[in-house]
C-alpha positions as CSV (number, residue, x, y, z in Angstrom):
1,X,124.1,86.2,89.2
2,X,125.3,83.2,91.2
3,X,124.3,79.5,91.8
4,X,122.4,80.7,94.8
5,X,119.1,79.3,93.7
6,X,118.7,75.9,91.1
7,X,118.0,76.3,87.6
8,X,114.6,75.6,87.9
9,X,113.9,77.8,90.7
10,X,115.9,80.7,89.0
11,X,113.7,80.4,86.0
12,X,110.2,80.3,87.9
13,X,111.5,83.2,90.0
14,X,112.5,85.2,87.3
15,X,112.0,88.8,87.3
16,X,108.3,88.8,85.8
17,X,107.3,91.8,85.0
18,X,103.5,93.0,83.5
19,X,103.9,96.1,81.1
20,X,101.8,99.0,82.0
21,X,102.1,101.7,79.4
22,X,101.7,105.0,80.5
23,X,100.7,107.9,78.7
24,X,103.2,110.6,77.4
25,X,103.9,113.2,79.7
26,X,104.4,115.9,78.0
27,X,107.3,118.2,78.4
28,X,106.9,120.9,80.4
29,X,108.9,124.4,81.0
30,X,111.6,124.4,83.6
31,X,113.1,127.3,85.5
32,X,114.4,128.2,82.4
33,X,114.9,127.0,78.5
34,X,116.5,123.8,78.0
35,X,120.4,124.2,76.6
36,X,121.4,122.8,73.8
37,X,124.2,120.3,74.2
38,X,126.6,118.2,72.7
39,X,125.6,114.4,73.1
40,X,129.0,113.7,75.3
41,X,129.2,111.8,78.6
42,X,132.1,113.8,80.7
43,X,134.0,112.1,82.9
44,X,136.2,113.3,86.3
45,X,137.6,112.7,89.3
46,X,140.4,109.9,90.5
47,X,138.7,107.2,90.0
48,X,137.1,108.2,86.9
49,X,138.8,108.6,83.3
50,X,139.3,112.1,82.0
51,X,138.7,111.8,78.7
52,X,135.3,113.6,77.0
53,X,133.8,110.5,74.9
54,X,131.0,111.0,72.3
55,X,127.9,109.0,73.2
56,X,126.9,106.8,70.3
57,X,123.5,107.4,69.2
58,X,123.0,103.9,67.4
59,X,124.4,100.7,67.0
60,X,125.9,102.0,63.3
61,X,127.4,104.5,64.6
62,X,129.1,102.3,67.5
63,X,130.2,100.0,65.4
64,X,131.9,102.8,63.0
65,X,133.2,104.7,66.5
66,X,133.5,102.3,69.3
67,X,132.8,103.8,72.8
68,X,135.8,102.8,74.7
69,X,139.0,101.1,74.2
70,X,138.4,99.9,77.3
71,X,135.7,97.4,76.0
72,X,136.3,94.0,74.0
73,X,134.3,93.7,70.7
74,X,132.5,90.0,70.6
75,X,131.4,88.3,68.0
76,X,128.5,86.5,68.2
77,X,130.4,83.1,67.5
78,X,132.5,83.6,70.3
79,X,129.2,84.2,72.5
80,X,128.4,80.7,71.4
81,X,131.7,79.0,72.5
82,X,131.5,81.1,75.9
83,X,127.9,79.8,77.1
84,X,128.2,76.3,75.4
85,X,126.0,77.2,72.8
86,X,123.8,78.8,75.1
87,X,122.9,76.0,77.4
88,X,120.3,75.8,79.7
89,X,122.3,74.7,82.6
90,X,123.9,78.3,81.9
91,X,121.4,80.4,82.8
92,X,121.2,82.7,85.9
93,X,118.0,84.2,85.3
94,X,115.8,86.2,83.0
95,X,114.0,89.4,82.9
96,X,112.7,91.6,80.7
97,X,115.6,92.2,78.2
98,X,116.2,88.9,77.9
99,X,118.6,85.7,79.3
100,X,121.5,85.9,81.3
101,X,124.5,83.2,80.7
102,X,127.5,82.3,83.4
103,X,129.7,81.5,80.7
104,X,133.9,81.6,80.4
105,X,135.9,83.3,77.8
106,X,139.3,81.6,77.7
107,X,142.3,80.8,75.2
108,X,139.4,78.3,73.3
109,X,137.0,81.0,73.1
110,X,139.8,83.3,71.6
111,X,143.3,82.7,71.1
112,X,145.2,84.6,74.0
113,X,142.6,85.8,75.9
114,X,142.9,85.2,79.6
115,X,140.5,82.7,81.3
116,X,137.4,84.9,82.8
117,X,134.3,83.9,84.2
118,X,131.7,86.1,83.2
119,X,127.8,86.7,82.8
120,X,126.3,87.4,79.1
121,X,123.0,89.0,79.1
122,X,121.2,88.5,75.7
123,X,118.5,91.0,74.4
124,X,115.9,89.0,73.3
125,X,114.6,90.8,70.3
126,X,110.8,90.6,71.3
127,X,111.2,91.7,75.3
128,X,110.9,94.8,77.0
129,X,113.8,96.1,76.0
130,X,115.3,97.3,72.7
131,X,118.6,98.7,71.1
132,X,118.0,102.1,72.7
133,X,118.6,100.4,76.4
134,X,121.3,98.0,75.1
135,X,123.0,101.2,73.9
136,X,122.7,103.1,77.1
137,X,124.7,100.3,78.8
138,X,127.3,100.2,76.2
139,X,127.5,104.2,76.6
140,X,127.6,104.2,80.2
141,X,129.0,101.1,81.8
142,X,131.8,101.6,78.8
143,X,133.5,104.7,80.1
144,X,132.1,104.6,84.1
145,X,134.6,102.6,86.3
146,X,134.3,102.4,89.9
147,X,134.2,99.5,92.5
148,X,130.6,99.9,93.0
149,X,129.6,99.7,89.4
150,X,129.3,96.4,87.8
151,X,132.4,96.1,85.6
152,X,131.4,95.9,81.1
153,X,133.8,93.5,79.7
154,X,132.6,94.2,76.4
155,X,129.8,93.3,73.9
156,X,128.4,91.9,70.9
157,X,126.2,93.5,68.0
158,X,126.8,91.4,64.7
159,X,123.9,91.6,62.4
160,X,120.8,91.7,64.6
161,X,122.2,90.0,68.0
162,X,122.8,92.1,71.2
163,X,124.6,90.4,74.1
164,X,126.5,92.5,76.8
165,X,129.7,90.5,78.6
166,X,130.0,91.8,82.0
167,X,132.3,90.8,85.0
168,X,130.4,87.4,87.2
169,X,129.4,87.9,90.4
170,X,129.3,84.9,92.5
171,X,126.5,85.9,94.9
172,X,124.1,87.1,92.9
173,X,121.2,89.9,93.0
174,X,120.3,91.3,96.1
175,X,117.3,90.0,95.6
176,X,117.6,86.5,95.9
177,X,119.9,87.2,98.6
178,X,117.2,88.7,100.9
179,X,114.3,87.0,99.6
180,X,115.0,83.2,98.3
181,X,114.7,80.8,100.8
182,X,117.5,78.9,100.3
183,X,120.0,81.6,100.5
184,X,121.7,82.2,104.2
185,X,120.1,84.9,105.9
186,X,121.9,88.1,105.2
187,X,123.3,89.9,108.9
188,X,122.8,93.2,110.0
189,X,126.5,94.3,109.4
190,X,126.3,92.6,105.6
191,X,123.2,94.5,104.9
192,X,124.4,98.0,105.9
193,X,127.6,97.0,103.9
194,X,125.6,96.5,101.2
195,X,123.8,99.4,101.5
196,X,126.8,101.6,101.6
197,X,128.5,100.0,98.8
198,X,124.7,100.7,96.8
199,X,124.8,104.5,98.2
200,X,128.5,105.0,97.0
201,X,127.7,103.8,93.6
202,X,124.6,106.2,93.0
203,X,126.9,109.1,95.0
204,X,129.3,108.5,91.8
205,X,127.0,108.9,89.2
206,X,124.8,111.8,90.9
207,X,128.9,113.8,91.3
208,X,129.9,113.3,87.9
209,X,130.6,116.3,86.1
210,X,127.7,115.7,83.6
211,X,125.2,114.4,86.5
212,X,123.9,110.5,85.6
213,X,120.0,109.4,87.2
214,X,120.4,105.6,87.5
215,X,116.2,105.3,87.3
216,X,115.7,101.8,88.3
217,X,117.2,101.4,92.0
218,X,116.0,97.8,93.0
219,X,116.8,94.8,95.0
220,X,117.5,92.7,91.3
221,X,119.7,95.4,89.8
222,X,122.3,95.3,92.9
223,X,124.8,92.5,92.4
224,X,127.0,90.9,94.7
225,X,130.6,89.4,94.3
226,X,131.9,86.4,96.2
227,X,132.6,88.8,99.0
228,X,129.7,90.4,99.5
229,X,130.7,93.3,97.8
230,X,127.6,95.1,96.4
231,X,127.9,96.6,92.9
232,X,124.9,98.3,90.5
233,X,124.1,97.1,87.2
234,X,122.0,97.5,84.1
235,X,122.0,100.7,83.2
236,X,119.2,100.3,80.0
237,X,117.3,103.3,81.9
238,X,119.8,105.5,83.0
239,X,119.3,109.0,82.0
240,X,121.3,112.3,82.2
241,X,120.7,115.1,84.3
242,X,119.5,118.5,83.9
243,X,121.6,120.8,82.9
244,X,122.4,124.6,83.6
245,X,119.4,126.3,85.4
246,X,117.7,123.2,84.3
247,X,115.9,121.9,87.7
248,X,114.8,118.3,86.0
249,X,114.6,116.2,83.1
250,X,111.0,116.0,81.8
251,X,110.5,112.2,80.2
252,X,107.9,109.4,79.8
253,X,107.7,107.7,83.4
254,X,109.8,104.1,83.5
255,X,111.3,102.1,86.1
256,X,109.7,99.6,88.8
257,X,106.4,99.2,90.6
258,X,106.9,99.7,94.5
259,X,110.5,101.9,93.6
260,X,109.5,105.0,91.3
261,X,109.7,108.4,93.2
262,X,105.8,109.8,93.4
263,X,106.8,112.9,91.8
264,X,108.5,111.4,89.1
265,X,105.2,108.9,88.4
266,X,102.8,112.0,88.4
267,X,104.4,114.6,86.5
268,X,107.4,112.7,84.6
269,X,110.1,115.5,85.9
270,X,113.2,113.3,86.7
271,X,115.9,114.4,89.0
272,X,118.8,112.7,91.2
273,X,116.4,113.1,94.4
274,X,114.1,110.2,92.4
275,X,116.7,108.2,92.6
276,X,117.6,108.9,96.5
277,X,113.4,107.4,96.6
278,X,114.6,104.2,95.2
279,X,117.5,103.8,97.3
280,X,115.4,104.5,100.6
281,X,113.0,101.8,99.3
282,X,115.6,99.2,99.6
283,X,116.7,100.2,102.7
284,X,113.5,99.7,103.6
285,X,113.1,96.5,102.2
286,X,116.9,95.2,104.0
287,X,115.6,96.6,107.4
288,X,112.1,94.9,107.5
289,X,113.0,91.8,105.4
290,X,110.0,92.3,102.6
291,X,109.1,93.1,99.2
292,X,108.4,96.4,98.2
293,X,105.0,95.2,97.0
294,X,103.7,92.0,98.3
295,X,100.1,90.7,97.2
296,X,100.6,88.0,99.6
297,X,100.3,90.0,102.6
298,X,96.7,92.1,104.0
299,X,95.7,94.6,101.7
300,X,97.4,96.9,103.6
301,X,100.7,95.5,103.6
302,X,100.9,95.1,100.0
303,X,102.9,98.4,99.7
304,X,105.8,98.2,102.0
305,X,106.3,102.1,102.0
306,X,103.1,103.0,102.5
307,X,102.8,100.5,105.5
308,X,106.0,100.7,106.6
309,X,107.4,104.3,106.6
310,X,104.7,105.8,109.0
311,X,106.2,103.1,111.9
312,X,109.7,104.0,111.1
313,X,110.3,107.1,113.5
314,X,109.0,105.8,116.7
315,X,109.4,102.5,118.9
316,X,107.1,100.5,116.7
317,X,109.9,100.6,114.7
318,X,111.6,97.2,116.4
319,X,108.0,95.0,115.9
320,X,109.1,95.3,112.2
321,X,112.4,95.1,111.7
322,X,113.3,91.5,110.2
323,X,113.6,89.1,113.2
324,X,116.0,87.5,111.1
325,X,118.9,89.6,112.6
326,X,117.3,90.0,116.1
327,X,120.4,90.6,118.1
328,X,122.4,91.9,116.0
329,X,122.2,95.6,116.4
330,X,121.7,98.3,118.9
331,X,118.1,99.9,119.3
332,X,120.0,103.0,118.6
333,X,121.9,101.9,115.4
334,X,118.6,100.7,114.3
335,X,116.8,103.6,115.0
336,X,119.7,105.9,113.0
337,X,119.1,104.0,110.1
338,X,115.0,103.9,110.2
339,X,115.2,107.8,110.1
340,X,117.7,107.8,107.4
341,X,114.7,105.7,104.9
342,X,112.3,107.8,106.8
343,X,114.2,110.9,104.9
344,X,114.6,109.3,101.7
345,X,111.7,108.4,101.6
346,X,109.7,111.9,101.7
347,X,107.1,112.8,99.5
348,X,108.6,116.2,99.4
349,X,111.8,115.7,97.0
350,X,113.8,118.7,99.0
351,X,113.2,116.9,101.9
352,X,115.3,113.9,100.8
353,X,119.0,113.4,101.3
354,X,121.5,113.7,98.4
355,X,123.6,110.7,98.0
356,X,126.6,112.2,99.8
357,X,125.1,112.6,103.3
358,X,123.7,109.1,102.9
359,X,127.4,108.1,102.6
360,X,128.2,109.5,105.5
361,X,125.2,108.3,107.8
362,X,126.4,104.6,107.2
363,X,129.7,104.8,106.8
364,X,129.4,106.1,110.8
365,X,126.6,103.4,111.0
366,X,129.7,100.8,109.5
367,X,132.4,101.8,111.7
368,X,130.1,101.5,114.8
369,X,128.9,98.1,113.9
370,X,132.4,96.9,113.3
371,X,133.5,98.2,116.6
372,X,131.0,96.6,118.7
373,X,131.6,93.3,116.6
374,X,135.1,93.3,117.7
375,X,134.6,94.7,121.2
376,X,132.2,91.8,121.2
377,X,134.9,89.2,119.9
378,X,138.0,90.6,122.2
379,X,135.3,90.2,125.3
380,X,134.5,86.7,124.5
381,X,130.8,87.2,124.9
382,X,130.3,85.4,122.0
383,X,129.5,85.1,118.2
384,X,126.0,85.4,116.5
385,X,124.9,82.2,114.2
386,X,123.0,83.1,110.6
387,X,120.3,80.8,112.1
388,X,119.8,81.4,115.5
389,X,118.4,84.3,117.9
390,X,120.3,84.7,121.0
391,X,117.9,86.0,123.8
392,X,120.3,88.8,124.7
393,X,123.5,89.8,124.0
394,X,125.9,89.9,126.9
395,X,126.8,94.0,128.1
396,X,123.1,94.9,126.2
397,X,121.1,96.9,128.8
398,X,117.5,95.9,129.1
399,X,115.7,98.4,127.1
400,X,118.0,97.6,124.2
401,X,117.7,93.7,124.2
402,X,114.7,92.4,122.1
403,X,112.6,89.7,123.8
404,X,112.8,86.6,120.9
405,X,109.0,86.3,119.7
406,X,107.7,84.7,117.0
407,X,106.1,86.6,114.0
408,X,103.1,86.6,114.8
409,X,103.8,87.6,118.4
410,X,105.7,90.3,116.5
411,X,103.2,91.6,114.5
412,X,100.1,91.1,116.8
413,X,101.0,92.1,120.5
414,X,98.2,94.3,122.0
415,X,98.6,98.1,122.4
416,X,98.5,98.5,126.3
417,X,100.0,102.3,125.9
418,X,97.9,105.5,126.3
419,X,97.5,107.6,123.4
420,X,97.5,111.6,123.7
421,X,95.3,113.6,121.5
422,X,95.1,110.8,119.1
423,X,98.0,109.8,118.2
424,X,100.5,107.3,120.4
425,X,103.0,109.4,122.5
426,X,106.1,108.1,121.0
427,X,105.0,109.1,117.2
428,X,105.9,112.2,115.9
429,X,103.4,115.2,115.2
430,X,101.6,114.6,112.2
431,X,102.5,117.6,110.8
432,X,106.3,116.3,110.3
433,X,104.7,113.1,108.6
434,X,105.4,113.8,105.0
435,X,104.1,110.6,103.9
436,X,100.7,110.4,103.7
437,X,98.2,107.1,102.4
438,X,95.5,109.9,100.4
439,X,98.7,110.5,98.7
440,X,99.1,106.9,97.3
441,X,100.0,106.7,93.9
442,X,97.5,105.9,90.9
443,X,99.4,103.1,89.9
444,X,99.0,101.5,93.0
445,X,95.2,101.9,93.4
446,X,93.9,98.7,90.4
447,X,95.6,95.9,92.4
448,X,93.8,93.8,89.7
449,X,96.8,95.2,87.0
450,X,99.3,93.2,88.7
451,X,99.2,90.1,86.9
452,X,99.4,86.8,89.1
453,X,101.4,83.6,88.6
454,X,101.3,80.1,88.9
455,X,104.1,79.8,90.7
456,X,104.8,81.6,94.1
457,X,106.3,84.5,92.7
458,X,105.1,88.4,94.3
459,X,104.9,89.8,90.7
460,X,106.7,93.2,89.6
461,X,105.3,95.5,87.7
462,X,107.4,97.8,85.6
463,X,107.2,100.5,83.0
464,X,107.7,100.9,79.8
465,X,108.0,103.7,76.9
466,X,110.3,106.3,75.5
C-alpha cells in the first residue's frame, strides 16, 4: 500500500488472479490419530500476549465474543467517512478479496479518536474470498503482535459488509517495489533487510506455542512502511499446525502459482517447511530481479525456480543475479545467500531450513553488509547511486568485481570452459541437485490455464477451495 504507482496503473496491475479448482485431497493417516482440540489460538513469549483466546468460528459468534480488546469495532458508516465514501482516488489496489482504501480515521470519523492513516480492505461479496478468510484475519492478526506482522486496527461486519482496518504502509507491497517500473530500484542491503524482516515474521508464527503456517508467502503479501521496514499481511489462508505426533495438516491445496511447496500441491499435507518453500521463492525472486512465473520470457524461463535454482550453487550464479545492484555486494555475500534459496528451495522438505537458522544466515549476511557499507563510507571510496553501476568498487579484488554488461551480454556470453564428465566443473554432483525439471509440478505443465491480459500484466494464478 503506498502511492508508489498512479491510480490507474495500480488498478491495471492489480493482483489478477485465474481460479483453478483443485480437487479434494482427501485426508490421509499421519504418524498417528489426529487429537482432538480445543479451537484456541495460544499465545507466548515477550513479545507475544499470554492470554489463551477462543477462536471465533463465525461472524455471530464474533460479534457476540469479540476476539481481542485489542481491536476497534467499525461500523460500516464510519468506513464511509474514513475512505470518503469510498473514492476512487482512494484505492491502493485490488485483489481477489476485494478493494483496498488509504483512508484516515480522525476526531470527524469518531469523536475522540486519534488521527490515523490507515488502509481498509473491503471483501467484495462475489471474489475469491469469503467470511471463512475474513475471519482468519480477524482471529489471527487480532491477538498476533510483533514488528514484522502487519498491525489489525480493527474491523467492520454490520449486516452483510466485511472491511478489515489495518495500520498504512507508506511503501507499499514488495511487489511493486521490485517489479513496477517507476519505483526506485531496491539495493542489495534493502533487499536482504527485507528479507530478514520477512524470515523473522514467519520465525514467529512457526515458534508459537500452537505452531501457525502462514500459506501464501508472496512478493504482494509483504508490505513495507515508510522506512523500509518489511511486515506480512493477509492472513485469509493461514492455517494451524499439526499437533502432537501429528507430522502435517492434511487440507485442500491453496495459495499462489509459482510459490506453493511441490509437496504440499501433490499430496495436500501442509507443514511449516511449505512455508520455508515460499520464502526461498522470494528470495529468489529479490536476488535475480524476476517474477516467479513470467510468460513473457522463453518457455523455459517462465518458472523462475525451475530455471533458476539449478544455476544458484556455482559461478553462473553472478550472470543472473539482477544487474540492478551490480556492485553492491561481495561475490561471497552473494554466493552465501544463493545457497541459502538453494536450501529452501529443496524438493526434499527435510532438506529445507526451519525459519530460525534462516534468521541467522542473514542477520550475519546484515551485519556484514553494514560493515563494509561503513568501512566503505569512513574510506571515502565512495557512495553507490540507485541508478548507476560503478565498474568496480575501490579495495574489490579482481575476481570479485563484476565487469558492467548489458543484459543481454549477461544472459548470452559464450561457454569457453571445459566440461568434465558432462557436467561444467564448477557445478555440483548431480546427485546433490535435489531439484529436478521431470519433477515439475502438474500445475505448471497447461501453460494455456494461465489466463492473459490486455494490459502488460505477468498473470498469477492462485488457488482456491476449502
Amino acid at each position: 500500500m503506498g502511492a508508489c504507482l498512479s491510480l490507474e496503473e495500480d488498478l491495471q496491475r492489480a493482483e489478477i488472479k485465474a481460479v483453478h479448482q483443485f480437487p479434494e485431497v482427501p485426508a490421509k493417516a499421519n504418524s498417528a490419530p489426529p487429537r482432538a482440540a480445543p479451537n484456541v489460538l495460544q499465545i507466548n513469549s515477550a513479545e507475544r500476549t499470554n492470554n489463551v483466546v477462543v477462536i471465533s468460528k463465525n461472524v455471530k459468534d464474533l460479534r457476540r465474543n469479540p476476539v481481542s480488546g485489542n481491536l476497534d469495532i467499525f461500523s460500516y458508516e464510519e468506513m464511509k467517512l474514513a475512505t470518503k465514501h469510498f473514492r476512487p482516488d482512494q484505492v491502493l489496489g485490488e485483489g481477489g478479496f476485494g478493494i483496498v482504501y488509504k483512508g484516515v480515521i480522525d476526531g470527524n470519523v469518531r469523536p475522540g479518536y486519534k488521527t490515523t492513516r490507515v488502509a481498509i480492505k473491503e471483501l467484495d461479496p462475489e471474489g475469491l474470498q469469503g467470511d471463512r478468510e475474513w475471519l482468519a484475519e480477524v482471529n489471527y492478526l487480532g491477538q498476533l503482535r510483533h514488528p514484522n506482522l502487519v498491525k489489525l486496527i480493527g474491523y467492520c461486519c454490520d449486516d452483510h459488509h466485511r472491511l478489515l482496518v489495518y495500520e498504512y504502509m507508506q511503501s507499499g507491497s514488495l511487489e511493486k517495489q521490485l517489479f513496477s517500473r517507476v519505483c526506485n530500484t531496491l539495493t542489495w542491503s534493502r533487499r536482504m533487510k527485507i528479507a530478514l524482516d520477512a524470515a523473522k515474521g514467519l520465525a514467529f508464527l512457526h515458534t508459537a506455542a500452537r505452531q501457525i503456517i502462514y500459506r501464501d508467502f508472496k512478493t504482494s503479501n509483504i508490505l513495507l512502511d515508510a522506512d523500509f521496514n518489511a511486515k506480512l499481511s493477509d492472513f485469509g489462508l493461514a492455517k494451524d499446525g499439526p499437533m502432537g505426533d501429528q507430522t502435517h495438516v492434511s487440507t485442500r491445496v491453496m495459495g499462489t502459482y509459482g510459490y506453493a511447496a511441490p509437496e504440499y500441491v501433490m499430496t495436500g499435507h501442509l507443514t511449516a517447511r511449505s512455508d520455508i518453500y515460499g520464502f526461498g521463492v522470494v528470495l529468489l525472486e529479490m536476488l535475480i530481479g524476476r517474477r516467479a512465473m513470467d510468460k513473457s520470457r522463453p518457455s523455459r524461463e517462465h518458472n523462475l525456480v525451475e530455471w533458476a535454482r539449478p544455476l544458484l550453487n556455482h559461478k553462473k550464479l553472478l550472470r543472473i543475479l539482477d544487474p540492478r545492484m551490480e556492485g553492491q555486494y561481495s561475490t561471497r555475500t552473494a554466493m552465501k545467500v544463493a545457497s541459502l534459496a538453494y536450501q529452501c528451495l529443496s524438493q526434499n522438505p527435510k532438506g529445507r531450513p526451519d525459519m530460525s537458522q534462516v534468521v541467522e544466515i542473514l542477520e550475519a549476511v546484515q551485519t556484514k553488509g553494514e560493515n563494509q557499507e561503513e568501512a566503505m563510507l569512513q574510506s571515502g571510496s565512495g557512495s553507490i547511486t540507485l541508478f548507476e553501476v560503478p565498474k568496480q568498487v575501490e579495495g574489490t579484488p579482481k575476481n570479485e568485481a563484476h565487469s558492467v554488461k548489458s543484459r543481454s551480454e549477461r544472459y548470452n556470453t559464450p561457454n569457453t570452459n571445459k566440461h568434465m564428465n558432462g557436467r561444467h566443473k564448477s557445478e555440483p554432483p548431480k546427485e546433490f541437485d535435489l531439484y529436478s525439471p521431470s519433477h515439475t509440478l502438474d500445475l505448471m505443465k497447461d501453460e494455456n490455464q494461465l489466463q492473459e491480459s490486455e494490459v502488460r500484466i505477468h498473470p498469477v494464478k492462485q488457488f482456491q477451495g476449502e
